[in-house]
C-alpha positions in Angstrom: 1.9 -106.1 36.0 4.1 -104.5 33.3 1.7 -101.6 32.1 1.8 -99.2 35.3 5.7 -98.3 34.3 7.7 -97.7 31.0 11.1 -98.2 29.8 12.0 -95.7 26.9 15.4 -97.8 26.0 16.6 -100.6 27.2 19.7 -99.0 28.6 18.1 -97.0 31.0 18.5 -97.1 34.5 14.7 -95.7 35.6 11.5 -96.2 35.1 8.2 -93.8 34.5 5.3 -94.4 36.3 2.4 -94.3 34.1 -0.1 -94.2 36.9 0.4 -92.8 39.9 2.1 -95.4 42.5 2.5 -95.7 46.3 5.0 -96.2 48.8 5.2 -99.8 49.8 4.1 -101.3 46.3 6.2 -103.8 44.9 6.7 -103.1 40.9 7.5 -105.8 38.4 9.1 -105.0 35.3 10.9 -107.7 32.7 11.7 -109.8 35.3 13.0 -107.7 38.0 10.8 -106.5 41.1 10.8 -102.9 42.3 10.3 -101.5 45.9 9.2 -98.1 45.9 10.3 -96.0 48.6 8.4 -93.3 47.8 5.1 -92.3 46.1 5.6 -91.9 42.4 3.3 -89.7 40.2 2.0 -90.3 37.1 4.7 -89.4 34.5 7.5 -89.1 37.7 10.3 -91.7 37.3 12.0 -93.6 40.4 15.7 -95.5 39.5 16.1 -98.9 39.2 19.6 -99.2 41.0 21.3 -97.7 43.8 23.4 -94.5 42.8 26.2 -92.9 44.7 26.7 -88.8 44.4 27.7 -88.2 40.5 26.4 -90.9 39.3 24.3 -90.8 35.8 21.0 -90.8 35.2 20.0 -92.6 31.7 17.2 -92.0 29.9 16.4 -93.0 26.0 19.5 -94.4 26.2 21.6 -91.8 27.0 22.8 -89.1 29.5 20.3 -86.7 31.2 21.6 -86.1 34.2 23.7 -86.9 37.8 22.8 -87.7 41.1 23.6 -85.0 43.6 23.7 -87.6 46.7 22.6 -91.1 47.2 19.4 -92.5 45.5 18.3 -95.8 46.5 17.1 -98.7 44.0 13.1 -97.8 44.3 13.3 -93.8 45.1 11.8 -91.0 43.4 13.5 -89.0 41.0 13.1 -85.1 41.9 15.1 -81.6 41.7 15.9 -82.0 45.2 18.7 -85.2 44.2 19.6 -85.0 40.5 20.9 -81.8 38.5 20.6 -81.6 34.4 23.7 -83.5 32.6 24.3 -84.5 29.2 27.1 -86.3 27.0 29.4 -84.4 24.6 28.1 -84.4 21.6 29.5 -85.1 18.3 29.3 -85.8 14.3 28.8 -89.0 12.4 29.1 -89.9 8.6 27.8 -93.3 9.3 25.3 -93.9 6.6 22.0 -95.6 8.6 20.7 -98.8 7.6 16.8 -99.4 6.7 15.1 -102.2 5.8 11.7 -101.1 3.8 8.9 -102.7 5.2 6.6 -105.2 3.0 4.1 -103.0 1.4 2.4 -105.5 -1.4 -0.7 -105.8 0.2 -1.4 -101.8 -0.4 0.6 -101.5 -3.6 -3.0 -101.4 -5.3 -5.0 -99.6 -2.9 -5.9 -96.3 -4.0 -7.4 -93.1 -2.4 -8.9 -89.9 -3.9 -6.1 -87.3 -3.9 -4.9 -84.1 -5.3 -2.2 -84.4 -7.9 0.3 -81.2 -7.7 2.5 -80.2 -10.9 5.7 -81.1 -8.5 4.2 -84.8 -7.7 3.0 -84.0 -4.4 -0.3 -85.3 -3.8 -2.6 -83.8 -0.9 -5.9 -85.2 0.2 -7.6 -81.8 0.9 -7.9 -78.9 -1.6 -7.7 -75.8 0.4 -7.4 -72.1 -1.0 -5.3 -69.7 1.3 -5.7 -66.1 2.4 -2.5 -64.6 3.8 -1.4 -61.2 4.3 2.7 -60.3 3.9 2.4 -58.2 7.1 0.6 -57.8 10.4 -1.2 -54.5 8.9 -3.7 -56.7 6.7 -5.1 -58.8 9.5 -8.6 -56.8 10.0 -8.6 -56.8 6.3 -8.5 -60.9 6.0 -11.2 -61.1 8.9 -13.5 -58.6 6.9 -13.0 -61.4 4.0 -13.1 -64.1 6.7 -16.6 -63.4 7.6 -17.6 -62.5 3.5 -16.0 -65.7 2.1 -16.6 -68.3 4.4 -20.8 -67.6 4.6 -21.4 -66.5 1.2 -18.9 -69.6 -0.2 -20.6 -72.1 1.7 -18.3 -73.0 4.1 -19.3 -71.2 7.3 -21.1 -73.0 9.7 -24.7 -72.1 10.4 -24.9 -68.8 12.5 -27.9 -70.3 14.6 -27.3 -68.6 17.9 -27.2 -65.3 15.5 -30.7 -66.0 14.2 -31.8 -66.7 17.2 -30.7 -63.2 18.8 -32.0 -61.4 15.7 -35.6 -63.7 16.1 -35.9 -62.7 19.7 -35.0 -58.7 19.1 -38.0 -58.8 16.1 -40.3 -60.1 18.8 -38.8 -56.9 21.6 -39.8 -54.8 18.9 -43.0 -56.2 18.4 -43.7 -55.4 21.7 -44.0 -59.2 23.3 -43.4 -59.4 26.6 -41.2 -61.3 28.9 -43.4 -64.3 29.2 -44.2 -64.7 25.4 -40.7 -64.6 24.7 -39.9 -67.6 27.4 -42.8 -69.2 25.3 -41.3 -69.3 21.9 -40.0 -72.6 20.2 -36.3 -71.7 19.9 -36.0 -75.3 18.5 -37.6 -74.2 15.2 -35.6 -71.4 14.9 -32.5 -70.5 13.5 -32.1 -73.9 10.5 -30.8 -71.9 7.5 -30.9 -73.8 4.5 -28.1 -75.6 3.7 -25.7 -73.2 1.2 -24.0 -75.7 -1.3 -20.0 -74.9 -2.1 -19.5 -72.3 -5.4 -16.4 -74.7 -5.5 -17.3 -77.7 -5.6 -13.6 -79.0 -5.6 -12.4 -76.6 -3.1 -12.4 -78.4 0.8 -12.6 -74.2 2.6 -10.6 -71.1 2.8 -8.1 -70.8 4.9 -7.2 -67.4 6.5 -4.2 -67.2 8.1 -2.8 -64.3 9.7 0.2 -63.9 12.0 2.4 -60.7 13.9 5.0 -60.2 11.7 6.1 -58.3 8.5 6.7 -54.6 9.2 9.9 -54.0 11.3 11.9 -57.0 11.1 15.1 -58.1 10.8 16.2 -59.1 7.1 16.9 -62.7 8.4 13.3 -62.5 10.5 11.9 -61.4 6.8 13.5 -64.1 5.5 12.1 -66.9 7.9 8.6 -65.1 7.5 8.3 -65.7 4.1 9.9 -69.1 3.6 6.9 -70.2 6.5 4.2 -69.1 5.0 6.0 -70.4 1.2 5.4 -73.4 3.0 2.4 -73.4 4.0 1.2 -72.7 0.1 3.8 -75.4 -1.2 1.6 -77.7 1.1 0.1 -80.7 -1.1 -3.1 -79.9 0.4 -3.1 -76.3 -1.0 -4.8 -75.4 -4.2 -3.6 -71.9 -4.7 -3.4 -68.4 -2.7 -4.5 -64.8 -2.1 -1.8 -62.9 -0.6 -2.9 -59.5 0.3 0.4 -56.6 1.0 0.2 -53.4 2.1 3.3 -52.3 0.4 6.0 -50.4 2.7 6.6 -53.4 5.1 10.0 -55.5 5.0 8.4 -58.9 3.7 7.9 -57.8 0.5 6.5 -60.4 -2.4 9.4 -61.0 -4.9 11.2 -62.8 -1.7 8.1 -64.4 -0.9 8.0 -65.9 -4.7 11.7 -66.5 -4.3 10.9 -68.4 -0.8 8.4 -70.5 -3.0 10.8 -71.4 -5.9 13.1 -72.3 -3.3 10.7 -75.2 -2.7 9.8 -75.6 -6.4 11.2 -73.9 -9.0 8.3 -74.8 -11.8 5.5 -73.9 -9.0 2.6 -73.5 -11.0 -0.4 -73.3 -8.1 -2.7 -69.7 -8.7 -1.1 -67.6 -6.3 -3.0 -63.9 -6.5 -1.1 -60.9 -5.1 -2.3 -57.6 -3.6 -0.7 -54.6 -2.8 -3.1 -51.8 -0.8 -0.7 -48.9 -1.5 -1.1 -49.7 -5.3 -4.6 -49.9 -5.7 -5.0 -46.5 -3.7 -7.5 -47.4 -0.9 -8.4 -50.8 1.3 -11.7 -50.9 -0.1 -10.2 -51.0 -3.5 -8.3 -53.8 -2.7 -10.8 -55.7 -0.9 -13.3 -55.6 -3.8 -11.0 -56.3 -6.3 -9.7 -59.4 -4.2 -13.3 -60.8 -4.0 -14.0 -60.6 -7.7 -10.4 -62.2 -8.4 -10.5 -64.7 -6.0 -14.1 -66.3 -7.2 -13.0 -65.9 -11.4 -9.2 -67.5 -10.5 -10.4 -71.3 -8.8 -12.7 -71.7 -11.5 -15.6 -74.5 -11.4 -13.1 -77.5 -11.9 -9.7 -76.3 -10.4 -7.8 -79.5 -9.3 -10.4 -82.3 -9.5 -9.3 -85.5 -7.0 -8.7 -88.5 -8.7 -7.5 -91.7 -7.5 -4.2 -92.1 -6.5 -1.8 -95.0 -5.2 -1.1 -94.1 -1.6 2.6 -96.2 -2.2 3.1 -94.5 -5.9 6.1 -93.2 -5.3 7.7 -96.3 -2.8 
């Protein structure tokens, strides 16, 4: 059988065992059959010649390593006979060939998508919450747990009710054995909350340990992530929340962005803590903001052409 071990090039000279294999078993593979010397685990490779001390290993085609002293055709390949090798690397200005694949049959298929100002297309509509620095993380999870239940996009909190159900009946003085008694399958089924935003897929909060004392280059890298991440096709807009003295500061943030589009044109609200005086300040003012800036009908799907731009 060929589907116990796999060749990743054709100019390799081993195998990988994609289940483990025993000592004694006989391994055919394209023709040529294999005597294994040794047990093999799953995802261990054996060699499929004999090799002297020095010789290479080759693996997706290429150098990966030597042997240290003699592997026989069949043996396993371990840290005890082969040592890390690779070829000398170099440049190429060859330009590659590709042939496109035939695409007609989906040329007129068509999906609900999200068409972006820069002709990106996504296929979710999410809004973000990010802070510039590490300091705003507590303040994204105090919006976390606001957002996300009184939006609509928080999963029931069953085992909550349930809790909260069974310290009412504590207080009401129940005992032990009425409260093993009651039904806790008919508690806890909230009503189904239906989406403010009814073209907005969930909120996104992402925070990260970064922002305050970093390198200018670190800065730099921080802020051209997370412009990604808002770039993203499947992004809608953004609430970025700042406290103010950190190193990532927004202006290189917005820069980061243009770098990706110059005519970005995605909502993209900004808060700075110091500014506004105190956190709860800020928060409050980032709740109102954030439900009057989506709007009802912010970036309705509409069909699309999945090979539009082919």
């Amino acid at each position: 059988m060929q589907n116990n071990v796999l060749q990743l090039d054709p100019r390799d000279n081993v195998l990988v065992a994609l289940t483990s294999l025993r000592k004694g078993e006989t391994i055919s593979f394209s023709g040529a059959a294999y005597a294994l010397l040794s047990d093999v685990p799953a995802k261990h490779k054996f060699v499929t010649q004999n090799l002297g001390a020095g010789d290479p290993l080759i693996m997706y085609g290429g150098l990966v390593g030597t042997a240290t002293e003699p592997i026989r055709r069949g043996d396993l390949l371990s840290t005890r006979n082969i040592r890390h090798a690779a070829s000398d690397f170099h440049s190429s200005s060859e330009t590659p060939q590709w042939t496109p694949p035939d695409v007609s049959a989906w040329r007129e298929r068509t999906f609900l998508g999200y068409h972006r100002a820069d002709g990106q297309v996504g296929t979710r509509n999410y809004w973000l919450v990010i802070p510039l620095v590490f300091c705003e993380n507590r303040n994204l999870a105090v919006l976390k747990q606001a957002f996300e239940e009184e939006l609509g996009f928080a999963l029931p909190q069953i085992y909550r009710r349930q809790v909260a159900e069974l310290v009412g009946l504590y207080r009401e003085g129940k005992t032990a054995q009425d409260i093993e008694k009651f039904p806790f399958n008919d508690v806890g089924r909230p009503p189904v909350t239906s989406k403010v935003f009814r073209n907005i897929d969930g909120i996104k909060f992402l925070t990260h340990e970064q922002g305050c004392g970093t390198t200018r280059e670190d800065t730099r890298n921080l802020c051209g992530l997370l412009a990604g991440y808002i770039h993203h096709p499947n992004v809608a807009g953004a609430t970025i929340l700042s406290l103010g003295c950190q190193h990532a500061q927004s202006p290189t943030l917005i820069e980061e962005i243009k770098r990706r589009d110059p005519d970005f044109r995605k909502p993209l609200l900004i808060f700075e803590q110091q500014k506004m005086g105190t956190e709860s300040a800020m928060l409050s003012r980032t709740g109102v903001t954030v439900l009057v800036a989506p709007g009802p009908e912010v970036t309705r799907a509409t069909p699309t052409r999945p090979l539009a731009r082919a």
